[in-house]
C-alpha positions as CSV (number, residue, x, y, z in Angstrom):
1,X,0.0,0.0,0.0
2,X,1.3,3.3,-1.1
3,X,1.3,6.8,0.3
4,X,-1.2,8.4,-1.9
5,X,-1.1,11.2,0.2
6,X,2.5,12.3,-0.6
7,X,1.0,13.0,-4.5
8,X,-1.1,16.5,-4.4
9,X,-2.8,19.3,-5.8
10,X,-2.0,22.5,-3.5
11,X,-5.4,24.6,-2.5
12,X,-5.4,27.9,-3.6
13,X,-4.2,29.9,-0.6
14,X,-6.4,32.9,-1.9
15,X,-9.5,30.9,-0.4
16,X,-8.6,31.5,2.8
17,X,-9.6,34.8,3.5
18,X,-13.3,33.8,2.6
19,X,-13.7,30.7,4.0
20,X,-14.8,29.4,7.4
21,X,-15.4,26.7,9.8
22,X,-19.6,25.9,9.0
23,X,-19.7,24.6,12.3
24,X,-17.9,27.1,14.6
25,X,-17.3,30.2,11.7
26,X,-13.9,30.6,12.7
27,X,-11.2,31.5,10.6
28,X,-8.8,28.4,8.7
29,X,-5.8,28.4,8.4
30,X,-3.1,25.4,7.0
31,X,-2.3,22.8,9.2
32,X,1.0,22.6,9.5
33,X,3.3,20.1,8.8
34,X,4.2,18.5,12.0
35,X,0.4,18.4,13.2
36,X,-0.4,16.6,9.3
37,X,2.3,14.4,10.2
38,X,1.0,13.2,13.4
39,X,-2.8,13.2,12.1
40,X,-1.8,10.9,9.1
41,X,-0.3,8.8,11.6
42,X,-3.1,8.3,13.5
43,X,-5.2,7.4,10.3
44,X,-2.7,4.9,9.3
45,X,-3.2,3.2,12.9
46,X,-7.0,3.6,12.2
47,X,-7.3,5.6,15.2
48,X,-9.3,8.0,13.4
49,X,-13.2,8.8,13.2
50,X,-14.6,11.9,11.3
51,X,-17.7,14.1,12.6
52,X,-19.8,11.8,10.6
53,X,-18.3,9.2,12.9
54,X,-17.0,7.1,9.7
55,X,-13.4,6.5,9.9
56,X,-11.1,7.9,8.0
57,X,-8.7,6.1,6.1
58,X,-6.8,7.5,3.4
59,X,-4.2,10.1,4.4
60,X,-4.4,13.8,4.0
61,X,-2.0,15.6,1.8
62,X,-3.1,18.9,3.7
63,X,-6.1,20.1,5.8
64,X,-7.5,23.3,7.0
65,X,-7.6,23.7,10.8
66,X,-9.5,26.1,13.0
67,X,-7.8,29.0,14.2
68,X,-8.1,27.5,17.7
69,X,-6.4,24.2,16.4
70,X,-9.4,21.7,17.7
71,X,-10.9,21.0,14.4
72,X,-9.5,20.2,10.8
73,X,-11.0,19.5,7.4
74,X,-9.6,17.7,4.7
75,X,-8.0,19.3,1.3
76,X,-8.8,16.5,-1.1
77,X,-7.3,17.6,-5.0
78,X,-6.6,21.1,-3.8
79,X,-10.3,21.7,-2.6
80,X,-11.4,22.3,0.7
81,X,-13.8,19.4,1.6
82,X,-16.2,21.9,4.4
83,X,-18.6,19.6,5.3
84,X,-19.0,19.2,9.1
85,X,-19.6,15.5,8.8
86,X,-15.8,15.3,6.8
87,X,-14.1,17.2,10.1
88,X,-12.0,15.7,12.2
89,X,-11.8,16.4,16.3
90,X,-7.9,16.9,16.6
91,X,-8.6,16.5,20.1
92,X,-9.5,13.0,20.2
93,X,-6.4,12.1,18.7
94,X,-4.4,9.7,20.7
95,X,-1.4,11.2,22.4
């Protein structure tokens, strides 16, 4: 099994000065390398479960976090997947 999530499209960085969290309205912003890192780790170990309470299992290339860093949204192809069912809970990640 490959990492399909080392291949990506870059999202337009313009988008985010108009786009928002739909469940809380707060600014996004990039999550940043490290935090990806660890968050794709955590879906590898299928420790992961999305708003929708699916779980997630394909890695992320990059996601949009809250400005308060609790909850992230997946970039999938360069566009901002802002559904509140796709959102991951950054904290119930496992330490």
């Amino acid at each position: 099994m490959g990492c399909r999530w080392t291949r990506r499209a870059e999202m337009d960085k313009r988008l985010l000065d108009i786009i928002c969290c739909p469940a809380t309205r707060l600014p996004l912003e990039l999550l940043d390398s490290e935090r990806l890192s660890t968050l794709n780790a955590a879906i590898a170990a299928g420790h992961v479960r999305n708003h929708g309470d699916r779980e997630v299992r394909e890695g992320l290339a990059e996601a949009l976090v809250t400005r308060d860093g609790k909850l992230a949204y997946p970039v999938r192809d360069g566009i901002p997947v802002l559904l509140e069912d796709e959102c991951i809970d950054l904290r119930r990640l496992p330490a």
